[in-house]
C-alpha positions as CSV (number, residue, x, y, z in Angstrom):
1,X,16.2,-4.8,-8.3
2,X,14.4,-2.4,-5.8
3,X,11.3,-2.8,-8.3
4,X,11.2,-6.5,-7.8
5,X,11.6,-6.3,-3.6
6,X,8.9,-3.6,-3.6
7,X,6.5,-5.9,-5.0
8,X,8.1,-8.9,-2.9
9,X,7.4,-6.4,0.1
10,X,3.8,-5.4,-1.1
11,X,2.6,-9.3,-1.7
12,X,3.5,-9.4,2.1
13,X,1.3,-6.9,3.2
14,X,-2.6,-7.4,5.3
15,X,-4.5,-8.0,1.9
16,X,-6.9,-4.8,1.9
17,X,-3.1,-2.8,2.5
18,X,-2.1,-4.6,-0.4
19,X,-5.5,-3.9,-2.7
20,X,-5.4,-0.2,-1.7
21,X,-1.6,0.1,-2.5
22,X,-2.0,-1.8,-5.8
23,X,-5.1,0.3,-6.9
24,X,-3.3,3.6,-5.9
25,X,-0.4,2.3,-7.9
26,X,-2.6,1.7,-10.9
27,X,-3.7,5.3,-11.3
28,X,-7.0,4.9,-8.7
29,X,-8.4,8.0,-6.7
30,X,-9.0,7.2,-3.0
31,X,-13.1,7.4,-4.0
32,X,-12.6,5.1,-6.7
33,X,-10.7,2.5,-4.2
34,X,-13.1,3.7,-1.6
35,X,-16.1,2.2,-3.9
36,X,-14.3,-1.1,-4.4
37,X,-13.3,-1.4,-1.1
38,X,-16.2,0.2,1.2
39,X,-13.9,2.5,2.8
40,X,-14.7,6.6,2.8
41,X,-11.6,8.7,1.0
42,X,-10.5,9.8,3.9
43,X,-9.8,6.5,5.2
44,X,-8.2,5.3,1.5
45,X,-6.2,8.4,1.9
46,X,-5.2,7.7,5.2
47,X,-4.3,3.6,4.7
48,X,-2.1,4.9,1.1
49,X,0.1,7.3,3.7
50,X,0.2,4.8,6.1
51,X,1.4,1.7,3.7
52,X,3.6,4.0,1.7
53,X,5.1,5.1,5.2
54,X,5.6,1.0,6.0
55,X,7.0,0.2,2.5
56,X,9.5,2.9,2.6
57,X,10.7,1.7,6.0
58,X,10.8,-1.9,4.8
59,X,13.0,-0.7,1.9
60,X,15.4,1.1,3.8
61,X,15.7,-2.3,6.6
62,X,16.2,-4.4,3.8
63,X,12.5,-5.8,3.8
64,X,12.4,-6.9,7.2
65,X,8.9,-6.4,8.9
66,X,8.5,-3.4,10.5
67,X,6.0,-1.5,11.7
């Protein structure tokens, strides 16, 4: 059940959120997603704490949009 909303809350994410959360899900370093997506590491690193920090609030509100 929570698997299915989290990927229901993830499809609804900015597309590059949602390419950087799906590659970091998939086993990707932030300077391999970095190299697909033209960002530096820091800034992969940085967008995978953000999004985890969004998802984890959607969770908890039920999946309404926040933050």
């Amino acid at each position: 059940m929570i698997r299915e909303h989290l990927l229901l809350l993830i499809q609804r994410l900015k597309p590059i959120d949602r390419q950087v959360i799906l590659s970091y899900l998939e086993g990707m370093d932030a300077a391999l997603i970095g190299e697909i997506t033209g960002m530096s590491p820091a800034n992969v690193a940085m967008k995978i704490h953000r999004v985890k920090s969004i998802l984890i609030r959607r969770l908890q509100k039920g999946g309404q949009h926040a933050g």
